[in-house]
C-alpha positions in Angstrom: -13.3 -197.3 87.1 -12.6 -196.9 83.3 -15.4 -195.5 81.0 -15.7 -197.7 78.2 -16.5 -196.2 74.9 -17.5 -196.7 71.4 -15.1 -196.5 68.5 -15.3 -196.9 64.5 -13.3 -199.0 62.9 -11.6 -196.0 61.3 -11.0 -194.4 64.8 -9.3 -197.5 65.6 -6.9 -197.6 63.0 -6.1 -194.2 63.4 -5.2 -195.2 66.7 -3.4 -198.0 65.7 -1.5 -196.0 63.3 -0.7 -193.1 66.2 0.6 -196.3 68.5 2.8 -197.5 66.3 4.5 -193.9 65.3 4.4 -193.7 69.6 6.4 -196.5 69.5 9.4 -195.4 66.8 9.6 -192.1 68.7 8.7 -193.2 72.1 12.6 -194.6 72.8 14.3 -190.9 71.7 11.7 -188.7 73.6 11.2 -188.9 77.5 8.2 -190.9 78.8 6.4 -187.9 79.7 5.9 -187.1 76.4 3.4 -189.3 75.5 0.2 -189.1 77.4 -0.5 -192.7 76.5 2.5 -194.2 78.4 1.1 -196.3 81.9 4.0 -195.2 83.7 7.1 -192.4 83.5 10.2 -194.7 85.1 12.3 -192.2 83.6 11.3 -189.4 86.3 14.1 -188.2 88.9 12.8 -188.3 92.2 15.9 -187.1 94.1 15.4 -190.1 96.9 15.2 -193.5 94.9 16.1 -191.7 91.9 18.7 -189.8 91.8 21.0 -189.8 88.6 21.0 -187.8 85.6 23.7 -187.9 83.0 24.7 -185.1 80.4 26.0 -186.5 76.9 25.9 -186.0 73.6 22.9 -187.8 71.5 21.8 -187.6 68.2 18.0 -187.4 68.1 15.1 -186.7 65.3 13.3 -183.2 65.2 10.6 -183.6 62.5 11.9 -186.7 60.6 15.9 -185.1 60.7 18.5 -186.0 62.3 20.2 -183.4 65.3 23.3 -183.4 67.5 22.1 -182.6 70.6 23.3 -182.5 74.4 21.0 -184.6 76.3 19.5 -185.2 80.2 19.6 -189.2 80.4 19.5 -189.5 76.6 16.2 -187.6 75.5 15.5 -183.9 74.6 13.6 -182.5 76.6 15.3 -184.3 79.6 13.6 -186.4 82.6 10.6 -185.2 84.3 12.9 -183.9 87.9 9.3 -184.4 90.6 10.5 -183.0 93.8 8.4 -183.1 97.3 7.8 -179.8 99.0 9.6 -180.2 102.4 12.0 -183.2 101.3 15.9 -182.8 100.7 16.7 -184.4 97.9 19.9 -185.9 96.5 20.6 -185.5 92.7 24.2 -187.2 91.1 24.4 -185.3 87.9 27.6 -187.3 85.7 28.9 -184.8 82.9 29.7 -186.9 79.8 30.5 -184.3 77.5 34.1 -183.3 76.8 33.4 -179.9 77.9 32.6 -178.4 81.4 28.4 -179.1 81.9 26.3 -177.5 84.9 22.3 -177.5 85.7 20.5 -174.6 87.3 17.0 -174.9 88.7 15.5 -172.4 87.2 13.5 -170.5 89.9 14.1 -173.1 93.1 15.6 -171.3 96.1 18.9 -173.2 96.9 21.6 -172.2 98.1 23.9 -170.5 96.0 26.4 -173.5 96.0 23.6 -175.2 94.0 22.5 -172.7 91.7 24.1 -174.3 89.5 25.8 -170.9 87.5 29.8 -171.8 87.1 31.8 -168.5 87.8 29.8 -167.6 90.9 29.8 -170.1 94.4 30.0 -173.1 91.9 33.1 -174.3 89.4 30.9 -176.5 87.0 30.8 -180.6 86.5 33.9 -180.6 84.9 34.0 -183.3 81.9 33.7 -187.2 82.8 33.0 -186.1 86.1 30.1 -186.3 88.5 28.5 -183.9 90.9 26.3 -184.5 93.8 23.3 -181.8 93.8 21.8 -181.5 97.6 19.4 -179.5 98.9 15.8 -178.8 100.8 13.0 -178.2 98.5 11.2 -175.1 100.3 8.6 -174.3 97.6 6.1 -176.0 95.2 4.8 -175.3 91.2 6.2 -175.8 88.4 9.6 -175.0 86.9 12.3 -176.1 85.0 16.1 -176.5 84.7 18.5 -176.1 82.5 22.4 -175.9 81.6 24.0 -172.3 82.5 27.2 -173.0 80.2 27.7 -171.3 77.3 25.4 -172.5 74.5 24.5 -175.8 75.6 20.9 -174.8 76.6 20.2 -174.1 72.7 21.4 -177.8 72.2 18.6 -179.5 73.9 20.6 -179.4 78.1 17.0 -178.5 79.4 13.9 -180.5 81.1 10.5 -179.9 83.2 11.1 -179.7 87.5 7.3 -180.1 89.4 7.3 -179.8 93.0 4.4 -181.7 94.7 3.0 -178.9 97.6 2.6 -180.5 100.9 -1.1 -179.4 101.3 -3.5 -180.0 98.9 -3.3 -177.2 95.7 -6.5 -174.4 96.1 -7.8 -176.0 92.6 -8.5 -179.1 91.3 -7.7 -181.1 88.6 -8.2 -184.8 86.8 -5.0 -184.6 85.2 -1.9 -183.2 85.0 0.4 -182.9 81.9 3.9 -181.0 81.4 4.1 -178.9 78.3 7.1 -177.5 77.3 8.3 -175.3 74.7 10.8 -175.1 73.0 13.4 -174.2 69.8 15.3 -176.3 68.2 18.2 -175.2 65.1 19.9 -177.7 63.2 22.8 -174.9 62.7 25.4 -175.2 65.5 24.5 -172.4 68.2 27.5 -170.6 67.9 27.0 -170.5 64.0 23.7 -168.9 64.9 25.6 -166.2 67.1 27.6 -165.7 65.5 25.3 -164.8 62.1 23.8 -162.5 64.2 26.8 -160.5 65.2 27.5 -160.5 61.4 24.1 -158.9 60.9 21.3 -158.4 63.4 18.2 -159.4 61.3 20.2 -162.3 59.8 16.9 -164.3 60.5 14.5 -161.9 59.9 12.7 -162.8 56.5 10.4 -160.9 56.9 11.3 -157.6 56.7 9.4 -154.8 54.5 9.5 -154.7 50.9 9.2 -152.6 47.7 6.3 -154.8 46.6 5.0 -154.6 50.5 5.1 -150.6 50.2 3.5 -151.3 46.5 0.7 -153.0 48.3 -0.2 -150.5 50.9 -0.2 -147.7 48.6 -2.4 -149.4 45.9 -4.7 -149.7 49.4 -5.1 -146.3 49.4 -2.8 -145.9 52.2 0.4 -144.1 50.5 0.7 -140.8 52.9 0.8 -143.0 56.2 3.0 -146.2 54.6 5.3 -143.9 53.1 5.6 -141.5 56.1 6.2 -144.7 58.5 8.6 -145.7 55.9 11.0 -143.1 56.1 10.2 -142.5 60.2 11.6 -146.2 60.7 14.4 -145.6 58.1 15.6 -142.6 59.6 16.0 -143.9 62.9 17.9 -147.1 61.4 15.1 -149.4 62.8 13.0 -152.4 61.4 9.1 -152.5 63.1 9.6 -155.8 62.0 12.3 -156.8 64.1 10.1 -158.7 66.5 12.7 -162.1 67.3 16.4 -162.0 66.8 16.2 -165.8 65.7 13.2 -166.7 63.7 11.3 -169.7 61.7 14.1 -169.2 59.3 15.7 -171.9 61.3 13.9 -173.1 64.3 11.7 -175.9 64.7 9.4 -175.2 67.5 9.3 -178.3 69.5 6.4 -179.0 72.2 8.0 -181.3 74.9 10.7 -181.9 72.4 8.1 -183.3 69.3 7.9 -181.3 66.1 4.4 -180.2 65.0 3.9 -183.0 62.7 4.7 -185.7 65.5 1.7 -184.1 67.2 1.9 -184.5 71.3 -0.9 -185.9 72.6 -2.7 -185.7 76.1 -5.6 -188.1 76.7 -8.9 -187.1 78.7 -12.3 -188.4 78.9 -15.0 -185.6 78.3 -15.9 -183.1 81.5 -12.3 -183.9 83.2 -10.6 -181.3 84.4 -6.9 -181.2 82.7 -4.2 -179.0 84.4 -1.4 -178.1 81.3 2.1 -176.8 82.8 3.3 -174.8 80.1 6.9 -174.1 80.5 8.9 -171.9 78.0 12.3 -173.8 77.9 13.4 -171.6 74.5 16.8 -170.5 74.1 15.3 -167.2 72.2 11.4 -168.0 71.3 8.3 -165.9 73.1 5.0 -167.9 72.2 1.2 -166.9 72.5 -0.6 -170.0 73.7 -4.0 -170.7 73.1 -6.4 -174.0 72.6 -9.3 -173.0 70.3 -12.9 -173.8 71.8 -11.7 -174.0 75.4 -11.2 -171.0 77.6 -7.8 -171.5 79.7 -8.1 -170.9 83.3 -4.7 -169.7 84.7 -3.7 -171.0 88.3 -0.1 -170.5 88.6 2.6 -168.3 87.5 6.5 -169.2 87.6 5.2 -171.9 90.2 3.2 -170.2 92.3 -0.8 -170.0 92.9 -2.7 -167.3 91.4 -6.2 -166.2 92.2 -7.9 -167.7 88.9 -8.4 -165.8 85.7 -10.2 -167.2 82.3 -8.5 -166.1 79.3 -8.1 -167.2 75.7 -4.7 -167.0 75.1 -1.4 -166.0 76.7 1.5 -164.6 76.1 4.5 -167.2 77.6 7.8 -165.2 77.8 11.3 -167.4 77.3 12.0 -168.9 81.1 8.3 -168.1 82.0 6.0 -171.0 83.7 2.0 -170.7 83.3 -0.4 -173.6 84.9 -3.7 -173.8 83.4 -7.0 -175.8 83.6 -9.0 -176.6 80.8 -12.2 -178.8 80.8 -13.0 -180.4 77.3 -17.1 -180.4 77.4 -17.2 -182.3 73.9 -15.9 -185.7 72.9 -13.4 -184.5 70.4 -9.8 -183.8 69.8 -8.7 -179.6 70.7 -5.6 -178.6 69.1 -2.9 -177.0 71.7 -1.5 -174.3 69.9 1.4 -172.1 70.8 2.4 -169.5 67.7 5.7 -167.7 67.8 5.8 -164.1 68.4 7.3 -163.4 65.2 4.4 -165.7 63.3 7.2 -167.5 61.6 6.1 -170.9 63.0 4.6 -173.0 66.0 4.6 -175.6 67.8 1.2 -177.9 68.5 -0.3 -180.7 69.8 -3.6 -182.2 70.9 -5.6 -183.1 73.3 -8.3 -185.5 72.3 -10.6 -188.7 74.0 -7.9 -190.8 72.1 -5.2 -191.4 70.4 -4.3 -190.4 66.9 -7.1 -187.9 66.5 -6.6 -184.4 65.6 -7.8 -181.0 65.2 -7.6 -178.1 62.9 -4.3 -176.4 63.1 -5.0 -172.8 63.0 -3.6 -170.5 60.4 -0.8 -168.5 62.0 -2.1 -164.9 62.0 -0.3 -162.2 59.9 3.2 -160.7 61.1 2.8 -158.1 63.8 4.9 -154.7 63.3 6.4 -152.7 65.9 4.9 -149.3 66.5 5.9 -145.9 68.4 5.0 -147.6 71.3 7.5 -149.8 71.1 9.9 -146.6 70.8 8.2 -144.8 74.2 6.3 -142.6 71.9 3.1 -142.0 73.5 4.4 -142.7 77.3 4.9 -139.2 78.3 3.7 -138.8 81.7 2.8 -142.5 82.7 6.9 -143.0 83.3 6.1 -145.7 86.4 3.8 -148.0 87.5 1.5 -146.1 90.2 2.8 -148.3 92.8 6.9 -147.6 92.4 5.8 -144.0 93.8 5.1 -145.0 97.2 6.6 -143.3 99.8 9.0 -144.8 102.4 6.9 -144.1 105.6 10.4 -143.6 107.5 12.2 -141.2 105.8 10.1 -140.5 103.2 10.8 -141.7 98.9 13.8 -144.4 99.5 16.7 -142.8 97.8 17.4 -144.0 94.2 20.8 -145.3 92.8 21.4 -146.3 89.3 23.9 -148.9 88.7 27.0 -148.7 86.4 26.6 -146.9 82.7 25.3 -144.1 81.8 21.8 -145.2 80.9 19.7 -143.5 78.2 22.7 -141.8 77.0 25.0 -144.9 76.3 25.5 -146.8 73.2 21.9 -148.0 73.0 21.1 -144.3 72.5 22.7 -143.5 68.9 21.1 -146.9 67.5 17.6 -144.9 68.6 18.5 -141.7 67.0 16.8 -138.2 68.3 13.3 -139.4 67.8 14.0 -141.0 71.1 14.8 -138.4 72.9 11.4 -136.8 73.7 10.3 -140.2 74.3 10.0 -141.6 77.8 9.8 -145.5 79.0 6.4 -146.2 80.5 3.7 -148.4 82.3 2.8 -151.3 80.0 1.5 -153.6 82.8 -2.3 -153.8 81.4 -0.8 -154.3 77.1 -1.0 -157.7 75.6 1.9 -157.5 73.9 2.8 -156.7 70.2 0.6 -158.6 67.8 -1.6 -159.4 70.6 -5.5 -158.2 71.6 -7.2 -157.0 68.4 -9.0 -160.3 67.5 -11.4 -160.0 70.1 -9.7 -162.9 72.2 -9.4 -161.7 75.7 -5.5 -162.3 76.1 -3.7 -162.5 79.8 -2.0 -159.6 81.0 0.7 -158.3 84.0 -2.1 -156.4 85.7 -4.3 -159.8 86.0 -2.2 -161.9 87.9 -3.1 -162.0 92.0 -1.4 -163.9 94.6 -3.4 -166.2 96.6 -0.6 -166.0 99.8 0.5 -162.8 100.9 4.4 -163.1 101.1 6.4 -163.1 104.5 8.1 -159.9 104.2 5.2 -156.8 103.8 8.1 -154.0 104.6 8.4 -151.1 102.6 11.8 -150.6 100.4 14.4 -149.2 102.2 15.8 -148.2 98.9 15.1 -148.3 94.8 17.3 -149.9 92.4 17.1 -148.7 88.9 18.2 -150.3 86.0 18.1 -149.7 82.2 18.3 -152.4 79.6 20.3 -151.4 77.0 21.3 -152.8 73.6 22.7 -152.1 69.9 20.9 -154.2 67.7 23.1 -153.7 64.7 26.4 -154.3 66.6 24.7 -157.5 68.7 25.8 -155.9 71.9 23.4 -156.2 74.4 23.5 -155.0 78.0 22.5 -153.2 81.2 23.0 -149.3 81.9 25.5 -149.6 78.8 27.7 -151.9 80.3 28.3 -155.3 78.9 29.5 -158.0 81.6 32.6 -157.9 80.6 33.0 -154.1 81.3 31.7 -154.7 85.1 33.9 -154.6 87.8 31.8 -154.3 90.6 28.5 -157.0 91.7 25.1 -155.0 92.4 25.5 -155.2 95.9 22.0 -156.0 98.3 22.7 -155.7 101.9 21.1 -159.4 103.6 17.9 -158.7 104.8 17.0 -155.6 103.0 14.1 -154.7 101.7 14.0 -152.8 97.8 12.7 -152.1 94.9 14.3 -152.9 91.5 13.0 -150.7 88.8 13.9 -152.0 85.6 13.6 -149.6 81.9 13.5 -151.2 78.6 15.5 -148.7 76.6 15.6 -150.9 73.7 13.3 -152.0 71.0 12.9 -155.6 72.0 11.4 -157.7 75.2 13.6 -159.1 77.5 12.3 -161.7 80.6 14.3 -160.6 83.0 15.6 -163.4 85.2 16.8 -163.0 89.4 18.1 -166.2 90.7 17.7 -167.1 94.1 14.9 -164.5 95.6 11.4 -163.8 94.7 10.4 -160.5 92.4 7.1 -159.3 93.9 6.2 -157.4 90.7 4.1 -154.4 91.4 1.2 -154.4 89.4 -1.7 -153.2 91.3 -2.9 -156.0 92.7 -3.9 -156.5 96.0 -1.8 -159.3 96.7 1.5 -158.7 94.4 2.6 -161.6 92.5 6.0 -163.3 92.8 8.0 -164.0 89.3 11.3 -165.3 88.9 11.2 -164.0 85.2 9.6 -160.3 84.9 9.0 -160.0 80.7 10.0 -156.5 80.2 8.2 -155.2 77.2 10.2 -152.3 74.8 9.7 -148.8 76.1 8.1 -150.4 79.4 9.1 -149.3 82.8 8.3 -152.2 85.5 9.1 -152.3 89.2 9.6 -155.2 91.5 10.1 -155.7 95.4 12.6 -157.8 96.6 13.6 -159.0 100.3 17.3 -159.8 100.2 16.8 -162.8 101.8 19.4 -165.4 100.4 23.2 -164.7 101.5 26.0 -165.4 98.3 26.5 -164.6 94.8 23.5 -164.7 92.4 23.3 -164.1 88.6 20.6 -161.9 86.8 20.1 -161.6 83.1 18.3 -161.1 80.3 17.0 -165.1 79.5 17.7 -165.1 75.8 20.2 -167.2 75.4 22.2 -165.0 72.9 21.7 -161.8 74.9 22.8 -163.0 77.7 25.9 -164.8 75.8 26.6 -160.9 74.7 26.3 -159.4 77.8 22.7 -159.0 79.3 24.2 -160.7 82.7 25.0 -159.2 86.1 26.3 -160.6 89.9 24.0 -159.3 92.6 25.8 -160.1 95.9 23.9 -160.5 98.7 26.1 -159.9 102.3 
């Protein structure tokens, strides 16, 4: 039954005004986009819907015209809603001129569908077509995405829900996709290709004379002078928080600009369930909806024990579900600030169209701190549970793979300062610029399972690898070894059990991605989580169990785009 309600004359040419920009936009975004649409025939069902078309398009971002790579002619592309259980059918035609692919980011397929060329799969070639098949064994919300060269940075991305079989443990009114994401109108290998020239090429906002002027004139001379020449003496920037910045992104939120304001309908005391997904090519954002607390019930697709926060922290490749329940008849703005605080991307939720709400300021720009460097981590070097014992035969033995770690190239770009440091247990920090606002702000060490998983065996062994990086050079890496240096695949035996430590030896997060198995990430919690993307803080030491589960070839990187373009990308071979 439909709720009528009363509206002004000034509400109702707002709305009028809203429909009508709806409409000029509507034909260039996918349905999904706007909340006011009756129906989405755009979405891919895989059974009576099963094509999807790569091609070129050009499109608007903010009132400018950009050459993208498209899904079925729109940026993002087609809502893909799958059925748990189902095996669905999906023709994907490459128009491009160049080789194409799509990986589902965090479905377990076989490795034939994964969807990475190189590995069990030779790409769509150009003007060709390739026939996608597989059983969908898993529900939640993820995402998909091109996996050749730069053509996710293009717009080659788009939301994937799964529909469980049984009912989801919470409820909901409503359900809308939110995704994230970064849009340059510079050609992404221009962008590269600046940042191999100079690693802080987008960085404008560095320190400055008048800066130091400032602090000093505060009162604050000793300590601003003393960070100063501790920063400059390690040939560091604590402002170097994102390689690729404001400076020439738009932040997009399900591929609309900030001014063409995405809106999701409700009526008051509903229960709304927002999937954020973070389809960046390079952006971390920190998510929050002023006057409504955020209830998280899913991470990377699967159910959580709830937890009520104000904000989170959404890596790049990351997937967070959330409920919210609007309690007043007014508009709430959705507001998702990059890391950096060079920009955002927002949108509303509101009892109608073409209302709006304040847009926050964005806060101040966060600096890095000795943290960041492992200063302060002596003694906390792992996460309580990577010490368990193997019951059999005592610790699993450890092996580190390739490089030479901590003493690689990553090393001189730290300088001694880092060598009394040590890599440490950052599970329960918000994350840089995060948590001193009084806003209770989602970490690693909240997140519960609701399921146990199948496989409750200890490891049989431990895994450790480094993630490693010269910031100045562009190089990035793992163990010191860029991909093209790496002759062997990290070999899992099938049906093993083990645990991958991973340590940030470099100054910047990286969400670390594993296709094809789970990461059980080892937090604390009584039921461990499962993440297809683990965001690895700087200086942070995190460990994950994994059950080697799914036979073939399977990559793992870094998911920035650009550090995994410069060599942040390994094979694990499972046999």
């Amino acid at each position: 039954m439909r709720v009528p309600t009363t509206r002004t004359r000034r509400e109702f040419l707002q709305g009028a005004a809203a429909t009508l920009l709806a409409a000029s936009l509507e034909p260039l975004a996918p349905r999904y986009a706007w909340a006011t649409a009756d129906a989405t025939p755009d979405t891919i069902d895989g059974r009576t819907r099963t094509d999807m078309t790569i091609g070129r398009q050009a499109l608007p971002f903010g009132g400018r015209q950009g050459d993208t790579i498209s899904v079925n002619g729109s940026v993002p592309g087609p809502l893909v809603r799958l059925k748990e259980g189902e095996r669905v059918t999906l023709r994907v035609r490459n128009d491009l001129d160049v080789d194409s692919s799509i990986h589902w980011h965090g479905l377990l397929v076989p490795s034939d569908m994964d969807g990475v060329p190189g590995l069990s799969f030779a790409g769509i070639r150009a003007n060709t077509t390739f026939t996608y098949a597989y059983d969908v064994r898993q529900s939640g919300t993820y995402w998909y995405h091109s996996h050749s060269g730069l053509q996710e940075q293009s717009g080659h991305y788009g939301p994937l829900v799964i529909d469980p079989i049984d009912p989801d443990p919470f409820v909901y009114d409503r359900d809308y996709v939110v995704l994230l994401s970064d849009w340059t109108f510079e050609d992404p290998h221009r962008v590269l290709s600046n940042l191999k020239t100079m690693g802080g090429y987008y960085n404008y906002q560095r320190q400055t004379l008048v800066g130091l002027a400032q602090e000093v004139a505060a009162g604050n001379w000793r300590e601003a002078l003393s960070s100063r020449l501790a920063w400059a003496a390690m040939r560091m920037d604590p402002t170097d928080i994102a390689d690729v910045t404001g400076a020439t992104y738009t932040y997009l939120m399900n591929g609309l600009a900030p001014e063409s304001n995405w809106t999701g309908i409700f009526r008051k005391g509903e229960r709304i369930r927002l999937r954020f997904i973070n389809g960046s090519a390079m952006s971390y954002f920190d998510v929050r909806i002023p006057g409504l607390p955020l209830t998280v019930v899913q991470a990377d697709g699967q159910n959580l024990k709830p937890v009520t926060v104000d904000e989170f922290r959404i890596a790049v490749a990351e997937t967070y579900d959330v409920i919210v329940t609007p309690g007043e008849d007014r508009a709430y703005t959705v507001f998702a600030e990059s890391m950096d605080r060079s920009g955002h991307a927002r949108g509303t939720l509101a009892p109608r169209a073409g209302m709006q709400a304040p847009v926050p300021e964005r806060r101040p720009r966060p600096l890095r701190t000795m943290a960041d460097m492992g200063v302060g981590h002596m003694g906390h070097t792992a996460a309580p549970e990577a010490a368990k014992p193997d019951p059999g035969s005592g610790h699993p033995p450890e092996h580190r793979m390739g490089g030479t770690g901590s003493t690689h190239d990553h090393a001189a770009m730290m300088g001694h300062a880092r060598a009394e440091a040590s890599p440490g247990n950052r599970l329960a920090e918000p994350g840089v610029g995060l948590g001193e606002d009084g806003r209770r702000v989602l970490v690693y060490r909240d997140l519960e399972g609701l399921t146990p998983f199948y496989d409750q065996r200890e490891p049989d062994r431990v895994i450790e690898l480094h993630l490693t990086g010269n910031m100045e050079r562009y190089i990035w890496s793992f163990d010191g070894e860029k991909f093209s240096e790496v002759t062997e695949p990290i070999a899992f035996r099938h049906g093993e059990r083990l645990r991958l430590t991973l340590v940030n030896d470099t100054m910047m997060e990286h969400p670390i991605h594993l296709h094809g198995m789970w990461m059980q990430l080892e937090n604390g919690a009584a039921t461990l989580p499962l993440k297809h993307t683990l965001n690895v803080k700087p200086a942070e030491r995190l460990s994950a169990l994994i059950s080697a589960d799914a036979p073939g070839n399977w990559a793992f990187h870094c998911h920035l785009l650009y550090h995994m373009e410069m060599g942040m990308f390994r094979v694990v071979s499972v046999s």
